[in-house]
N, C-alpha and C positions, 0 to 999 in steps of 0.2 A: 556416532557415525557423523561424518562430516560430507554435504554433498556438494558435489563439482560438476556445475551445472554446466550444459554441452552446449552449445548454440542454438542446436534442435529447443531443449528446455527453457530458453531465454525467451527464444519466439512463440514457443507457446503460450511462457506469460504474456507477453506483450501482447500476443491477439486477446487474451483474456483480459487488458487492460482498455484494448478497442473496444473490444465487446461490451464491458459494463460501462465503459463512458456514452455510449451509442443509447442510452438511457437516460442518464443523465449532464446539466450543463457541468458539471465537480471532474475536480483530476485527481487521476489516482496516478502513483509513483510507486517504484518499488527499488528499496538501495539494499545491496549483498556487500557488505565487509567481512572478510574471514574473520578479523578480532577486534573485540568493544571490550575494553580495560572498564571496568565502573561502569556505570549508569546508562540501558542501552536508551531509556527516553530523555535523558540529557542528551546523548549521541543526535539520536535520530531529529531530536530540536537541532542541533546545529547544521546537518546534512537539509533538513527543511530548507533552514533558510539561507543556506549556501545554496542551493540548489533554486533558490528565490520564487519559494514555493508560496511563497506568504503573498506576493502579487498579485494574485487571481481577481479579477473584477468583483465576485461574490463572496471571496475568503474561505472556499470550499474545497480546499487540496488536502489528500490525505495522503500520508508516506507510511509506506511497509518498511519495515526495517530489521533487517537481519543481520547477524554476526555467525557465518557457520561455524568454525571452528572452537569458540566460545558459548556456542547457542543458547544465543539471546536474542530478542524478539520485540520488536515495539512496533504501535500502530499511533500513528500522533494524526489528528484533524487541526486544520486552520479554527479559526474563530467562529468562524459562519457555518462551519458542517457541525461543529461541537454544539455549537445553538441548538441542534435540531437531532441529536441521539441523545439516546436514554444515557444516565451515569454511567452505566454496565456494558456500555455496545463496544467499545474500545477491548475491553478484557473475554465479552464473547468470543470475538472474534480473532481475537490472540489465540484462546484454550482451543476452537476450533481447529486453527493452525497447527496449536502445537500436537496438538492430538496426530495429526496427519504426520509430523514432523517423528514423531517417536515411531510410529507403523517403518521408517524410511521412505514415506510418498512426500517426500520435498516440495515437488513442481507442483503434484496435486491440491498439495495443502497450501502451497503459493496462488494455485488456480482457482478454488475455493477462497481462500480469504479476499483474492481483489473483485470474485464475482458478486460475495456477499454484502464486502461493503460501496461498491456498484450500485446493488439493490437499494439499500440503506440511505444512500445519497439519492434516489432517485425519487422518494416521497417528498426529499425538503428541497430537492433541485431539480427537476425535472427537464428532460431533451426538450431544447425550444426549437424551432425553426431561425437557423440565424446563429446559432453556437458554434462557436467558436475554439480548439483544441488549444488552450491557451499555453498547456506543457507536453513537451511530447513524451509518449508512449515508450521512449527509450528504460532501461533498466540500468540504471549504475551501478556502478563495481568500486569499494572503496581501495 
């Protein structure tokens, strides 16, 4: 099943992208390509740094990455966030996804994974008074 997410489902992610940044100083991003030929964490590394994610004053950007049509999935952290999760926290929070992914709850399991890793950034990054929305909350479409 391939899903085609509606404007309605875009904004929902996006408020859930407000949401867990409102915790944290880290940015979270979230990129939808229908189709990823080969390697979706080689993909979603170049969408990174097209997207010039790698910029952040702290190095604390994280990119959702999705290919619906081909369904495939990657979660990639800058330098600075990857300092501070466990080896394993990138692949929880994929299988979490995908788990949601296979039920057909898409958006949910989009909603879920950027709240989680929200959460995750917010012990090694924490909301300071004075932060700064350094990427916006938008969601790109390859």
């Amino acid at each position: 099943m391939v899903p085609n997410f509606s404007e309605s489902d875009l904004q929902q992610i996006r408020e859930a992208i407000a949401a867990a940044e409102m915790q944290t100083s880290g940015e979270i991003r979230v990129h939808i390509d229908e189709k990823c030929f080969g390697n979706p964490v080689k993909k979603a590394i170049r969408v990174f740094q097209s997207l010039g994610m790698q910029h952040t004053k702290q190095r604390n950007a994280v990119l959702i990455y999705i290919a619906t049509k081909h369904q495939k999935l990657a979660i990639i952290g800058d330098q600075g966030i990857n300092a501070h999760v466990p080896d394993h926290f990138w692949d929880d929070e994929r299988e979490l996804m995908i788990d949601h992914f296979k039920q057909g709850n898409f958006v949910n399991g989009l909603i879920e994974g950027v709240l989680k890793v929200g959460e995750q950034m917010k012990s090694a990054f924490p909301f300071e008074e004075g932060d700064v929305n350094e990427l916006d909350n938008d969601i790109t479409l390859g």
